[in-house]
MIKE-580810 format. One record per residue (C-alpha): x, z, y; residue number from 1; residue in one letter. Coordinates in Angstrom, 1 decimal, decimal comma. Layout:
<lopas>
+--------+--------+--------+-------+------+
!     px !     pz !     py ! lumdo ! base !
+--------+--------+--------+-------+------+
!      X !      Z !      Y !   NUM !    a !
...
+--------+--------+--------+-------+------+
</lopas>
This chain:
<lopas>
+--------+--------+--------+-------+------+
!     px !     pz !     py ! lumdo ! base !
+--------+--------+--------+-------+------+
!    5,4 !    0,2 !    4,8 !     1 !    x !
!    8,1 !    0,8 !    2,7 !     2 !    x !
!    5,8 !    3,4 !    0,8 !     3 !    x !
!    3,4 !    0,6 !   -0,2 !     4 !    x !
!    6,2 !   -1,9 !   -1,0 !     5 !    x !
!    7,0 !    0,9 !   -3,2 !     6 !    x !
!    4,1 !    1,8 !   -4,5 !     7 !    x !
!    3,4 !   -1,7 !   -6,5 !     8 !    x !
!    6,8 !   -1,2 !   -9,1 !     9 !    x !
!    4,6 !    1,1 !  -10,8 !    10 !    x !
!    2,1 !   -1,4 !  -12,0 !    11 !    x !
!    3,0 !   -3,4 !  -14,8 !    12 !    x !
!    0,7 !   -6,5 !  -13,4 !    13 !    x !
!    2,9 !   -6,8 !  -10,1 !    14 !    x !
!    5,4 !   -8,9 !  -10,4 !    15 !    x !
!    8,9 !   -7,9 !   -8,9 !    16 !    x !
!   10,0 !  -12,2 !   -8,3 !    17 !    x !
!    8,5 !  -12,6 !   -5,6 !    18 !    x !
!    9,0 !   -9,6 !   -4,2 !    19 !    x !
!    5,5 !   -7,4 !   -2,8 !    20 !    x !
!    5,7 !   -7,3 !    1,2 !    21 !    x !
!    3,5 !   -5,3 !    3,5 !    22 !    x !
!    3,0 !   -6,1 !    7,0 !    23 !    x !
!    1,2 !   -4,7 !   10,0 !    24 !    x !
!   -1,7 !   -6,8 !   10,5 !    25 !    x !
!   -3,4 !   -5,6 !   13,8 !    26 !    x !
!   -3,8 !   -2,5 !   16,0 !    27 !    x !
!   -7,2 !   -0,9 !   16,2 !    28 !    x !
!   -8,4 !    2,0 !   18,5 !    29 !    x !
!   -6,8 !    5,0 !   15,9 !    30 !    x !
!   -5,3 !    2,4 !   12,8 !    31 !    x !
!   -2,9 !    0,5 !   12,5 !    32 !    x !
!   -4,4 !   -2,5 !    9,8 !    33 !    x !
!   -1,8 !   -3,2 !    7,4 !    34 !    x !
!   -1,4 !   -5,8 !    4,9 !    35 !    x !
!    0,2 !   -5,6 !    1,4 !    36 !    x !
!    0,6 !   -8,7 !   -0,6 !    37 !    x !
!    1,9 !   -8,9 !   -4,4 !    38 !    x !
!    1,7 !  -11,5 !   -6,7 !    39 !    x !
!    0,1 !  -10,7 !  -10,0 !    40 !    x !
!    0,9 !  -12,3 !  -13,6 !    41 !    x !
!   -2,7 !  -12,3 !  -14,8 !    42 !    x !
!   -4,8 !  -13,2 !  -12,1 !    43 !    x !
!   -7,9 !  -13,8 !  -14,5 !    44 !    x !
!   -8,5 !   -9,8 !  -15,0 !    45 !    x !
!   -9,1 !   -9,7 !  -11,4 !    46 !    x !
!   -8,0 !   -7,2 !   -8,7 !    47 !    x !
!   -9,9 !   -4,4 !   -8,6 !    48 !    x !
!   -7,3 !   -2,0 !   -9,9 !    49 !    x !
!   -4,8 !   -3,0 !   -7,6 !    50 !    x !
!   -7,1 !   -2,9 !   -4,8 !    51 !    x !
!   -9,3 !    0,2 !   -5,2 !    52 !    x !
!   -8,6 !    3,7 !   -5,3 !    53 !    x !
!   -5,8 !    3,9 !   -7,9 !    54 !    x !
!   -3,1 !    2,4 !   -5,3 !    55 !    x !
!   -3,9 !    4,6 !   -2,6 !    56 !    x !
!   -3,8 !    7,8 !   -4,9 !    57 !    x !
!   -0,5 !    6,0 !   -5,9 !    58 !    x !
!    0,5 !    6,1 !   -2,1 !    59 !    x !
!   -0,8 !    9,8 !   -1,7 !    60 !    x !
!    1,5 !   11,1 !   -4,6 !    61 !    x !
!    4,8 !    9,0 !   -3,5 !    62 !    x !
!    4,1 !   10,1 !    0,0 !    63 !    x !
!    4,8 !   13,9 !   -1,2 !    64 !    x !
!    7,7 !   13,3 !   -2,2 !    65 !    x !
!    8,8 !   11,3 !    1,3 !    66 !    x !
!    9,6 !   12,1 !    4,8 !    67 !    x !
!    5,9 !   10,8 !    5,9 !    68 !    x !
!    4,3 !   13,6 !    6,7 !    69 !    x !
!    0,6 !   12,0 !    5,9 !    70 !    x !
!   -0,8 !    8,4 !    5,7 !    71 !    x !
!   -3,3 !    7,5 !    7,9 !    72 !    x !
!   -6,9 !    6,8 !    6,9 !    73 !    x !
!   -9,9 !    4,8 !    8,3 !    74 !    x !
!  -10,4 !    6,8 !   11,4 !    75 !    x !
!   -7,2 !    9,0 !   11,7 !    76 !    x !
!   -4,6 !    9,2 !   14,0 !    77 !    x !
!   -0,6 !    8,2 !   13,1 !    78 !    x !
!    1,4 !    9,8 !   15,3 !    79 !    x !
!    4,9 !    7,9 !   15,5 !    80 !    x !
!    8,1 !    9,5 !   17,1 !    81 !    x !
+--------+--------+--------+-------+------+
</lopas>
């Protein structure tokens, strides 16, 4: 989670005061359903950028460069321990 905390200081909309926090949401038969929440300081140009594709090719790159050894996707197992 600490990955997608993370992952928001590299977009200029986020704002750092209050901070982002992500939080596991719900457990479903292979996910676990996370939630990231961020505030934004223009709102009006929507949310599509934070919310599509971008961030999660954001998450793949700073996940390289980690200890995770993969993020999970819709469908995939996350092995923990």
């Amino acid at each position: 989670m600490n990955l997608m905390e993370d992952a928001t200081k590299d977009f200029s909309r986020v704002l750092t005061n209050p901070a982002c926090s992500a939080h596991i949401i719900g457990f479903g038969e292979s996910c676990i359903d996370l939630n990231l929440n961020a505030w934004i300081q223009d709102p009006e140009q929507g949310l599509v950028e934070l919310k599509s594709k971008n961030l999660f090719e954001h998450l793949a790159r700073i996940q390289k460069t980690s200890n995770c050894d993969s993020l999970p996707t819709k469908g995939s197992a996350l092995n923990l321990g």
